[in-house]
C-alpha positions in Angstrom: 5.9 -15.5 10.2 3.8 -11.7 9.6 0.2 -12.4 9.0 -1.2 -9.0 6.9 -5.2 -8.4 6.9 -6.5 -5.3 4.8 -9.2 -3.8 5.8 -12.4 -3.6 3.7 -12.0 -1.3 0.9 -15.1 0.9 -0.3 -17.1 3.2 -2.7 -16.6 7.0 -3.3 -17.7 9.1 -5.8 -14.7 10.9 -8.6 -13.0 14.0 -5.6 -13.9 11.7 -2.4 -11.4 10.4 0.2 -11.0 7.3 1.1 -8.7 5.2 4.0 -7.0 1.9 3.7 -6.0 0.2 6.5 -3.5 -3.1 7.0 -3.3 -5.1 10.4 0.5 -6.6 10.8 0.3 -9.5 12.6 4.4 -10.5 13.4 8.0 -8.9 14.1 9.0 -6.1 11.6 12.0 -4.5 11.7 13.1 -1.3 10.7 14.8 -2.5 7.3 11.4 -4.0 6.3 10.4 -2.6 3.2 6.2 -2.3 3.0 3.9 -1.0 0.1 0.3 -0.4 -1.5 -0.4 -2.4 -5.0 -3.6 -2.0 -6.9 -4.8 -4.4 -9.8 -7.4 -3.9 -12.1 -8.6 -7.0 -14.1 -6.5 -7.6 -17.4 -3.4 -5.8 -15.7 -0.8 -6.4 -14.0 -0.1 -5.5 -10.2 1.1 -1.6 -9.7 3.3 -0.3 -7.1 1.2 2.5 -5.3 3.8 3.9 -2.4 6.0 2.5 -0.2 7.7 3.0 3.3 10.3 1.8 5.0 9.3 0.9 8.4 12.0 2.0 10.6 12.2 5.6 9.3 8.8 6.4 7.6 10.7 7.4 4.7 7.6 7.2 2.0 7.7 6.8 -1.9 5.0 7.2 -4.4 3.6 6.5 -7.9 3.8 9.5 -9.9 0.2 8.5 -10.6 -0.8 9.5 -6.9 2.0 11.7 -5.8 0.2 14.4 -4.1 -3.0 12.6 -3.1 -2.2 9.4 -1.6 -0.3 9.3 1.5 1.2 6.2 3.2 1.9 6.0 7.0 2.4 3.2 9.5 1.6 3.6 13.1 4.4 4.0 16.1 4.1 0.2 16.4 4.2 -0.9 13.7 1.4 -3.2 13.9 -0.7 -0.9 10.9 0.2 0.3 7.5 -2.0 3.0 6.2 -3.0 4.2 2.7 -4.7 7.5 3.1 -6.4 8.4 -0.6 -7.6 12.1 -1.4 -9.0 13.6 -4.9 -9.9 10.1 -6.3 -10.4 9.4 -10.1 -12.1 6.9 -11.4 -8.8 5.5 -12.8 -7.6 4.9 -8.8 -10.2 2.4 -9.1 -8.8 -1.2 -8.1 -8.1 -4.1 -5.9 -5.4 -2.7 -3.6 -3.0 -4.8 -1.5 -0.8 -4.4 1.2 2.7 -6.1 0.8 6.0 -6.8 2.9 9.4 -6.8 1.6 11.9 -8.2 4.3 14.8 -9.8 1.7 18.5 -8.4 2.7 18.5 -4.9 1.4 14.6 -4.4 1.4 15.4 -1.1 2.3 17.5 0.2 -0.7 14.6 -1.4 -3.1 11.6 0.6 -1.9 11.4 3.4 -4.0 11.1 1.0 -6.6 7.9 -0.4 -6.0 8.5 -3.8 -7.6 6.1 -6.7 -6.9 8.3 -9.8 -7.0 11.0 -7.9 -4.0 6.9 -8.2 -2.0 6.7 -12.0 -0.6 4.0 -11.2 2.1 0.2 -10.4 0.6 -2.3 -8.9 2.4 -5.8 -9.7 0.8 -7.1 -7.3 -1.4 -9.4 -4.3 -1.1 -11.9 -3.0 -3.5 -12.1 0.3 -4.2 -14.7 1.7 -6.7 -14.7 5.4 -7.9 -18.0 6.5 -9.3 -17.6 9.4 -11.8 
């Protein structure tokens, strides 16, 4: 069973940077499929980036391509979200997800919730303009 834990999310004025972390608490292997959603209220969850966790090989929103980088550590115990040049549109609930169905790999650049069946709890993050 993987356990994820976000950390806290925060406030940051419209240009600011700001760091997401998610604490992986079980096995993951290599094909495992992981990934950054956001909600705002009234909208459905959005796909952010993913990575595959054996390779690192990273995908993006076109939304944040260019600002937001996602990275997991050499253990594979964290998953980052690393966000730069924030808008106040960037401004949401984010969570951290795990995709671990056969073939998690091959679905990762898509970014689609249902493939995600592990939830981290989410992170606020406001943008002040």
């Amino acid at each position: 069973q993987v356990q994820l834990v976000a950390s806290k999310g925060g406030s940051v004025q419209a240009g600011g940077s700001l760091s997401l972390s998610c604490t992986i608490s079980g096995f993951i292997y290599n094909s495992d499929c992981m990934a950054w959603f956001r909600q705002v209220p009234g909208k459905e969850r959005e796909g952010v980036a993913s990575i595959i966790m054996g390779n690192s090989s990273a995908y993006y929103a076109d939304s944040v391509k260019g600002r937001f980088a996602i990275s997991r550590d050499s253990a594979k115990t964290t998953l980052y979200l690393q966000m730069n040049s924030l808008k106040p549109e960037d401004a949401a609930m984010y969570y951290c997800g795990l995709d671990r169905k056969l073939g998690s790999q091959h679905r990762c650049p898509a970014l689609r919730e249902p493939n995600f069946t592990y939830w981290g709890q989410g992170a606020q993050v406001t943008v002040s303009s």
